[in-house]
N, C-alpha and C positions, 0 to 999 in steps of 0.2 A: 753372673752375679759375683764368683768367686771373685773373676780377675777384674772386676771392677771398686772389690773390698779391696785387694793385694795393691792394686793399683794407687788406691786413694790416701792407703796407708803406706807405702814408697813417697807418695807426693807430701805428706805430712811428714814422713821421717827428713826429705830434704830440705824442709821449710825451716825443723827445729834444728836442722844441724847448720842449716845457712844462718840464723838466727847465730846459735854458739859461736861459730866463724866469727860473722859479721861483728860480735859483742867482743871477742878477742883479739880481732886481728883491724878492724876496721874495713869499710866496703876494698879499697883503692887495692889492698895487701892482702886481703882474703881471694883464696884459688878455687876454683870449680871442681879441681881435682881434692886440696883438701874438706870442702864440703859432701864431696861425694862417698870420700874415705870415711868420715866422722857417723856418714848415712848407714854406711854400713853395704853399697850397693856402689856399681859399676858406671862409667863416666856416663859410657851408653845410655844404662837408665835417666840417670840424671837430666840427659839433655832428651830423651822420652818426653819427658816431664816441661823441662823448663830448656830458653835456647839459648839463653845467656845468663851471666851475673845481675845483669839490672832486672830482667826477669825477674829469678829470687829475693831480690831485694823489695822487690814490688811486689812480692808476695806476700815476704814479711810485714812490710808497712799495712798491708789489706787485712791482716791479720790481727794485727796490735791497733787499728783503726777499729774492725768489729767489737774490741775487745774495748776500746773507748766509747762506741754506740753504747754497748750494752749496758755499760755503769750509767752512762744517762740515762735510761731507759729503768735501768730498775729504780734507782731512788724518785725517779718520774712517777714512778706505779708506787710509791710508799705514800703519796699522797701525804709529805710533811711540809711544814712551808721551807720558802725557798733555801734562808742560811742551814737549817740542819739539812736541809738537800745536799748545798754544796759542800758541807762540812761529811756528811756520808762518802760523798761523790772522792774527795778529797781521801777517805781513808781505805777507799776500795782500788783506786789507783795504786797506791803506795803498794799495797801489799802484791798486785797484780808486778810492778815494777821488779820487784825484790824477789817475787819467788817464777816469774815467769820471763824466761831467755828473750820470746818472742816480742814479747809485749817491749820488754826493754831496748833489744837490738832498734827496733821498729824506731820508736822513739829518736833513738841515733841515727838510724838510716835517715832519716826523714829531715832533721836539723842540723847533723853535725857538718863541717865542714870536710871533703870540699861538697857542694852542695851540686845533687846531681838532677840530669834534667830529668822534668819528670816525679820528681820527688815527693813523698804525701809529708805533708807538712803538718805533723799531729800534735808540736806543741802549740802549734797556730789552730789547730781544732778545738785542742782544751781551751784556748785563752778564748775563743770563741764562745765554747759554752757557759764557762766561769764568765764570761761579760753577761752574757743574756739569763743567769740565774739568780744575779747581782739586779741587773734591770727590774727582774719578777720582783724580789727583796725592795727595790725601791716603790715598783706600784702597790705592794701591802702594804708602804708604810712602816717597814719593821725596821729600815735602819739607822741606824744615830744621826740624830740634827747635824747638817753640817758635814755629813756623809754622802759623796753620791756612790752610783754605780760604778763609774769608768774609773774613780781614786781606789774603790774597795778592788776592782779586780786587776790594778795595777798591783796591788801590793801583793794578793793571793796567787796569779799566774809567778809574779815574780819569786817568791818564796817555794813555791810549789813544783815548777820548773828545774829552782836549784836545788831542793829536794832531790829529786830524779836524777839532776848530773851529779852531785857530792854522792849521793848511794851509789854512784856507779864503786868509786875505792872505798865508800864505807859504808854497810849497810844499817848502820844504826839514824842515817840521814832521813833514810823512807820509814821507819819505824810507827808504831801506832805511837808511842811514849813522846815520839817528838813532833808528831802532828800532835797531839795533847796539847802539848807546852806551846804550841805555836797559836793552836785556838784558843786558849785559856789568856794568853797575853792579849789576843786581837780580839774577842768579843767584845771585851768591855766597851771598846773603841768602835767597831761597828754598829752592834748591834743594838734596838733602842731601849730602853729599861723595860718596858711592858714584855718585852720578849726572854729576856736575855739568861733570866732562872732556866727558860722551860730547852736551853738550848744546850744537846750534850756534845763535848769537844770531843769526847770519843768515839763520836758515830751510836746510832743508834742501832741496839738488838734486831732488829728487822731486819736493815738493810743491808747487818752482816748475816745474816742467815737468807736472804735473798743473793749476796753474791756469791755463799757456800755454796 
Protein backbone atom coordinates (compact mmCIF):
# COMPACT_ATOMS: atom_id res chain seq x y z
CA UNK A 1 0.00 0.00 0.00
CA UNK A 2 2.89 2.18 0.74
CA UNK A 3 4.38 1.97 -2.70
CA UNK A 4 1.32 2.29 -4.27
CA UNK A 5 0.69 5.83 -2.33
CA UNK A 6 4.55 6.74 -3.23
CA UNK A 7 3.72 5.61 -6.59
CA UNK A 8 0.47 7.52 -7.20
CA UNK A 9 1.95 10.60 -5.83
CA UNK A 10 5.26 10.45 -8.22
CA UNK A 11 2.48 10.03 -11.03
CA UNK A 12 0.74 13.26 -9.88
CA UNK A 13 3.79 15.21 -9.23
CA UNK A 14 4.75 14.34 -13.14
CA UNK A 15 1.27 15.23 -14.29
CA UNK A 16 1.52 18.92 -12.52
CA UNK A 17 5.04 19.45 -13.57
CA UNK A 18 4.05 18.33 -17.31
CA UNK A 19 1.19 20.69 -16.88
CA UNK A 20 3.76 23.84 -15.73
CA UNK A 21 6.27 22.69 -18.75
CA UNK A 22 3.48 22.34 -21.19
CA UNK A 23 1.95 26.06 -19.88
CA UNK A 24 5.52 27.52 -20.36
CA UNK A 25 7.29 26.04 -22.84
CA UNK A 26 4.30 24.74 -25.16
CA UNK A 27 3.95 20.77 -26.00
CA UNK A 28 6.59 20.80 -29.49
CA UNK A 29 9.52 22.70 -26.93
CA UNK A 30 8.77 21.01 -23.63
CA UNK A 31 11.43 18.12 -22.71
CA UNK A 32 10.92 14.88 -20.88
CA UNK A 33 13.96 15.61 -19.01
CA UNK A 34 12.89 19.11 -18.02
CA UNK A 35 9.53 17.83 -16.75
CA UNK A 36 11.10 15.21 -14.84
CA UNK A 37 13.58 17.84 -13.26
CA UNK A 38 10.66 20.26 -12.35
CA UNK A 39 9.12 16.58 -10.79
CA UNK A 40 11.54 16.46 -8.65
CA UNK A 41 12.49 12.69 -9.68
CA UNK A 42 14.69 10.72 -12.30
CA UNK A 43 14.04 10.23 -16.21
CA UNK A 44 13.76 6.53 -14.97
CA UNK A 45 10.84 7.14 -12.87
CA UNK A 46 9.18 9.33 -15.25
CA UNK A 47 9.03 6.93 -18.05
CA UNK A 48 8.02 4.17 -14.91
CA UNK A 49 5.09 6.20 -15.09
CA UNK A 50 4.45 7.52 -18.60
CA UNK A 51 6.42 6.43 -22.23
CA UNK A 52 6.33 9.24 -23.90
CA UNK A 53 5.48 13.11 -24.07
CA UNK A 54 2.09 12.52 -25.72
CA UNK A 55 1.49 10.29 -22.91
CA UNK A 56 1.82 13.19 -20.47
CA UNK A 57 -0.05 15.34 -22.47
CA UNK A 58 -2.84 12.99 -22.48
CA UNK A 59 -2.78 12.92 -19.02
CA UNK A 60 -3.09 16.31 -18.65
CA UNK A 61 -5.98 16.71 -20.97
CA UNK A 62 -7.92 13.61 -18.85
CA UNK A 63 -7.19 15.63 -16.03
CA UNK A 64 -8.46 19.17 -16.94
CA UNK A 65 -11.49 17.12 -18.89
CA UNK A 66 -12.44 15.49 -15.18
CA UNK A 67 -12.07 18.67 -13.92
CA UNK A 68 -14.75 19.93 -16.76
CA UNK A 69 -17.23 16.91 -15.93
CA UNK A 70 -17.28 17.80 -12.59
CA UNK A 71 -18.53 21.74 -12.91
CA UNK A 72 -21.23 20.13 -15.00
CA UNK A 73 -22.17 17.91 -12.67
CA UNK A 74 -22.22 20.14 -9.69
CA UNK A 75 -24.22 23.11 -10.88
CA UNK A 76 -26.45 19.93 -12.44
CA UNK A 77 -27.05 18.85 -8.68
CA UNK A 78 -27.79 22.80 -7.77
CA UNK A 79 -30.98 22.10 -9.20
CA UNK A 80 -31.22 25.95 -10.61
CA UNK A 81 -32.69 26.57 -13.93
CA UNK A 82 -30.60 26.37 -16.98
CA UNK A 83 -28.95 30.27 -17.40
CA UNK A 84 -27.90 30.60 -13.74
CA UNK A 85 -26.42 27.02 -14.45
CA UNK A 86 -24.48 28.23 -17.04
CA UNK A 87 -23.75 31.45 -15.63
CA UNK A 88 -22.38 29.30 -12.30
CA UNK A 89 -20.80 26.80 -14.77
CA UNK A 90 -19.11 29.88 -16.42
CA UNK A 91 -17.56 31.27 -13.02
CA UNK A 92 -16.33 27.93 -11.77
CA UNK A 93 -14.30 27.52 -14.84
CA UNK A 94 -12.55 30.77 -14.80
CA UNK A 95 -11.36 30.54 -11.44
CA UNK A 96 -10.23 26.61 -12.00
CA UNK A 97 -8.38 28.21 -15.22
CA UNK A 98 -6.50 30.97 -13.14
CA UNK A 99 -5.44 29.18 -10.22
CA UNK A 100 -4.99 25.66 -11.69
CA UNK A 101 -1.68 24.73 -13.94
CA UNK A 102 -3.51 21.49 -14.96
CA UNK A 103 -6.62 22.49 -15.84
CA UNK A 104 -5.08 25.37 -17.99
CA UNK A 105 -2.13 23.52 -19.78
CA UNK A 106 -4.99 20.98 -20.58
CA UNK A 107 -7.00 23.49 -22.21
CA UNK A 108 -3.83 24.42 -24.56
CA UNK A 109 -2.85 20.87 -25.15
CA UNK A 110 -6.03 20.13 -26.49
CA UNK A 111 -6.67 23.29 -28.95
CA UNK A 112 -3.58 25.00 -29.35
CA UNK A 113 -1.73 24.68 -32.38
CA UNK A 114 0.03 22.58 -33.83
CA UNK A 115 -2.78 20.19 -33.16
CA UNK A 116 -1.71 16.82 -32.10
CA UNK A 117 -3.17 13.45 -32.89
CA UNK A 118 -5.11 12.18 -30.56
CA UNK A 119 -5.86 15.30 -28.81
CA UNK A 120 -8.95 15.84 -26.29
CA UNK A 121 -10.35 18.62 -27.60
CA UNK A 122 -11.87 20.40 -24.35
CA UNK A 123 -12.83 23.83 -25.80
CA UNK A 124 -15.06 21.77 -28.20
CA UNK A 125 -16.46 19.79 -24.90
CA UNK A 126 -17.48 23.21 -23.28
CA UNK A 127 -18.96 24.64 -26.37
CA UNK A 128 -20.77 21.25 -26.32
CA UNK A 129 -22.25 21.64 -23.08
CA UNK A 130 -22.76 25.43 -23.14
CA UNK A 131 -25.03 24.48 -26.58
CA UNK A 132 -27.03 21.83 -24.66
CA UNK A 133 -27.67 24.21 -21.45
CA UNK A 134 -28.59 26.87 -23.82
CA UNK A 135 -31.15 24.21 -25.50
CA UNK A 136 -32.50 23.25 -21.73
CA UNK A 137 -32.93 27.45 -21.31
CA UNK A 138 -34.83 27.45 -24.60
CA UNK A 139 -37.34 24.37 -23.62
CA UNK A 140 -38.15 26.44 -20.27
CA UNK A 141 -38.93 29.14 -22.07
CA UNK A 142 -36.81 31.50 -20.24
CA UNK A 143 -35.10 33.07 -23.10
CA UNK A 144 -35.55 36.50 -24.78
CA UNK A 145 -38.08 36.46 -27.99
CA UNK A 146 -36.02 36.24 -30.81
CA UNK A 147 -33.26 34.37 -29.03
CA UNK A 148 -32.28 30.92 -29.84
CA UNK A 149 -29.90 28.50 -28.39
CA UNK A 150 -27.27 28.05 -31.20
CA UNK A 151 -27.04 32.45 -31.46
CA UNK A 152 -26.94 32.50 -27.29
CA UNK A 153 -23.92 29.79 -27.25
CA UNK A 154 -22.23 31.21 -30.16
CA UNK A 155 -21.71 34.41 -28.40
CA UNK A 156 -20.95 32.73 -24.77
CA UNK A 157 -18.42 29.76 -26.04
CA UNK A 158 -16.95 32.79 -28.01
CA UNK A 159 -16.34 35.22 -25.19
CA UNK A 160 -15.59 32.59 -22.76
CA UNK A 161 -13.13 30.71 -24.83
CA UNK A 162 -11.30 34.20 -25.20
CA UNK A 163 -11.61 34.63 -21.67
CA UNK A 164 -9.22 31.59 -21.11
CA UNK A 165 -6.67 32.58 -24.07
CA UNK A 166 -6.28 36.61 -22.94
CA UNK A 167 -5.92 35.03 -19.02
CA UNK A 168 -3.32 33.24 -20.31
CA UNK A 169 -0.91 37.02 -20.24
CA UNK A 170 -3.49 38.43 -18.04
CA UNK A 171 -5.07 37.18 -15.37
CA UNK A 172 -7.62 39.92 -14.71
CA UNK A 173 -9.42 38.11 -18.23
CA UNK A 174 -10.77 34.99 -16.08
CA UNK A 175 -11.68 37.14 -13.08
CA UNK A 176 -15.05 36.90 -11.34
CA UNK A 177 -15.35 41.15 -11.84
CA UNK A 178 -15.20 40.60 -15.57
CA UNK A 179 -17.35 37.64 -15.91
CA UNK A 180 -19.79 40.17 -13.76
CA UNK A 181 -19.53 42.66 -16.43
CA UNK A 182 -19.93 40.22 -19.25
CA UNK A 183 -23.32 38.78 -17.64
CA UNK A 184 -24.59 41.95 -16.62
CA UNK A 185 -24.25 43.37 -20.44
CA UNK A 186 -25.72 39.94 -21.98
CA UNK A 187 -28.61 39.25 -19.62
CA UNK A 188 -30.69 41.77 -20.45
CA UNK A 189 -30.42 40.46 -24.08
CA UNK A 190 -30.75 36.90 -23.36
CA UNK A 191 -32.52 36.32 -20.89
CA UNK A 192 -36.63 36.86 -20.81
CA UNK A 193 -38.02 39.53 -18.44
CA UNK A 194 -40.03 36.97 -16.24
CA UNK A 195 -36.59 35.45 -15.33
CA UNK A 196 -34.15 37.98 -15.51
CA UNK A 197 -34.38 39.75 -11.64
CA UNK A 198 -33.99 36.36 -10.10
CA UNK A 199 -30.64 35.80 -12.22
CA UNK A 200 -27.14 36.39 -10.38
CA UNK A 201 -24.23 37.48 -12.87
CA UNK A 202 -22.07 36.33 -10.06
CA UNK A 203 -22.76 32.93 -9.66
CA UNK A 204 -24.61 31.74 -7.02
CA UNK A 205 -23.60 30.97 -3.10
CA UNK A 206 -24.00 27.26 -3.61
CA UNK A 207 -22.40 26.63 -6.35
CA UNK A 208 -19.45 28.25 -5.17
CA UNK A 209 -19.40 26.59 -2.03
CA UNK A 210 -19.98 23.19 -3.98
CA UNK A 211 -16.95 23.92 -6.14
CA UNK A 212 -14.93 24.91 -2.68
Amino acid sequence: MVKQERAARTRQSLVRAAAEVFARDGFVLASLTSISKRAGVSNGALHFHFASKQDLARAVEDEAAAVLRAIGASVQAGGSRALQRLIDATHALMEHLEQDVVVRAGFELGSGPPRRDGAADLRGQWQGWVEEVLKDAEREGILAPGVSAADAAVTVVAATVGFEQLGAEDPVWMSARTLVQFWDLLLPRLASADVLDGLEPGGTPAAASRQG
